[in-house]
C-alpha positions in Angstrom: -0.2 4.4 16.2 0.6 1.8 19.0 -2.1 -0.5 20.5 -2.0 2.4 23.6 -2.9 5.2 20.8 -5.6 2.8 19.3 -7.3 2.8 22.3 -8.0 6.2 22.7 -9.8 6.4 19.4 -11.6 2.7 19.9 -13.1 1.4 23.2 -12.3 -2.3 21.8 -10.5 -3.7 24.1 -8.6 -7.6 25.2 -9.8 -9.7 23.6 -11.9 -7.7 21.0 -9.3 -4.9 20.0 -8.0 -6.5 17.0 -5.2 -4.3 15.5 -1.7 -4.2 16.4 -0.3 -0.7 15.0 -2.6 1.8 12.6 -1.2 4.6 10.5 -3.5 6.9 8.2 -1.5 8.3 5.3 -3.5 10.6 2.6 -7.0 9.5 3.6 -6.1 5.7 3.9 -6.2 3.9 7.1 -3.1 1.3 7.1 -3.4 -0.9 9.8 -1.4 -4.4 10.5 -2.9 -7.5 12.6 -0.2 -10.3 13.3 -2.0 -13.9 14.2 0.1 -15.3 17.3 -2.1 -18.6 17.1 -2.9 -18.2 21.0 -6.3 -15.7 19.5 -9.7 -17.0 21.0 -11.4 -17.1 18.2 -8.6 -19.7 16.8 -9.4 -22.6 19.4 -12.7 -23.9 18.1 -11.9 -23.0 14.3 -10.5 -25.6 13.3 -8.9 -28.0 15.4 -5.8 -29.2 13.8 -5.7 -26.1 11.7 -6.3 -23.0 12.4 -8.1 -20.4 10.3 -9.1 -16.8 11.3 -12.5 -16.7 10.7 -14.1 -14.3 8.2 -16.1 -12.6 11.0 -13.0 -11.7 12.3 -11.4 -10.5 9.1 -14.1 -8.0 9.0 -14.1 -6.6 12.2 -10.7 -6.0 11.7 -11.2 -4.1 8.4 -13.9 -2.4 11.0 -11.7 -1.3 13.5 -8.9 -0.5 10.8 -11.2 2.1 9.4 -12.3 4.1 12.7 -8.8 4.9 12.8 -9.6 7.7 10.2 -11.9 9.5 13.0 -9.7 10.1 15.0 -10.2 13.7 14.9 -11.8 14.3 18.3 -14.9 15.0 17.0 -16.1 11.4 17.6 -14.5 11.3 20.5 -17.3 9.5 23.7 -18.9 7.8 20.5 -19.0 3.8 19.8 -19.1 2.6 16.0 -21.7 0.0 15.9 -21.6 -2.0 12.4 -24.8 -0.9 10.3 -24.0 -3.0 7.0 -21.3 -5.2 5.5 -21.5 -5.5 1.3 -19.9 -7.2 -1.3 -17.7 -9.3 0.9 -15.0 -11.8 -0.9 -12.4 -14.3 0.9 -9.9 -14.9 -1.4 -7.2 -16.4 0.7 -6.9 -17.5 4.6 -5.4 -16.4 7.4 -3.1 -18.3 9.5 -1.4 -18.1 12.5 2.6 -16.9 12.1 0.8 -14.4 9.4 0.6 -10.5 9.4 -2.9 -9.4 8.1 -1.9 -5.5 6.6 -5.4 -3.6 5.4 -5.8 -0.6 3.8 -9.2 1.2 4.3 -11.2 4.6 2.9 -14.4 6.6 3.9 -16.2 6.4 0.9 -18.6 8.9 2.5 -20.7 9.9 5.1 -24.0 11.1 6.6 -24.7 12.4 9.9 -23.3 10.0 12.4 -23.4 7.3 8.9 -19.7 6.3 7.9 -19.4 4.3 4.7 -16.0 2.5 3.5 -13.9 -0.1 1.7 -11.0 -2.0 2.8 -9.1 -4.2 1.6 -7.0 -6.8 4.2 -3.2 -8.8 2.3 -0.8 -11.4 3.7 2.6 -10.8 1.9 0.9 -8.9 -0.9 -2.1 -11.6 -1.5 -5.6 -10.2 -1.1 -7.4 -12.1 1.6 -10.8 -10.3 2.1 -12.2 -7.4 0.8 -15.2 -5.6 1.8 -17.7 -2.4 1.3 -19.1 -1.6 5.1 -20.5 1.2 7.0 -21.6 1.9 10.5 -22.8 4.2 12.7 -21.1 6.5 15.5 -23.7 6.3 18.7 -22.9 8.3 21.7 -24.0 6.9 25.6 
């Protein structure tokens, strides 16, 4: 999927919609993020050397794994984070690098979604996370 694909399924949009291209193949959400260095949330964090901040690392593992609803029947519905667990940064993210994650549904309940994912820079795990949220409609 393009950004223009991505934004049928997601309502994220500039500056918020945080993946570039998105792909689901058996069950897994592959999705690929490249840091420009021109990203707001790069400006105030840190001056002199940019990091993406681990917020941000997570809402892209977010928005990596609402890719796998894109079945319709979600369609009119907004994912609202509900948890984020077991969290680990293991290496940063810089500009000039391509953040590639790899996401599952571990399960789900009613309008509850639970997953994993898993976000690499040339192979090296950067952040990994178990997170769920919740599909509202209105």
């Amino acid at each position: 999927m393009n950004k223009d694909e991505i934004m049928k399924i997601l309502p994220h949009r500039d500056n918020m919609l945080l993946i570039d291209q998105a792909e689901v193949v058996d069950g897994v959400a592959h999705a690929r993020k490249t840091i420009t260095g021109d990203e707001w949330f790069l400006k105030g964090h840190f001056p002199g050397h940019p990091v993406v901040p681990g917020v941000i690392l997570c809402e892209i593992l977010a928005q990596s794994a609402s890719v796998l609803l894109a079945d319709g029947q979600t369609q009119g519905a907004t994912p609202y984070f509900t948890s984020l667990n077991n969290v680990r940064f293991k290496n940063s993210v810089f500009p000039g690098d391509t953040l590639e994650t790899e996401c599952v549904i571990t399960k789900s309940k009613a309008s509850f979604y639970f997953a994993s994912g898993k976000g690499y820079v040339n192979g090296k795990l950067c952040v990994s996370a178990d997170f769920s949220f919740a599909l509202i409609r209105g």
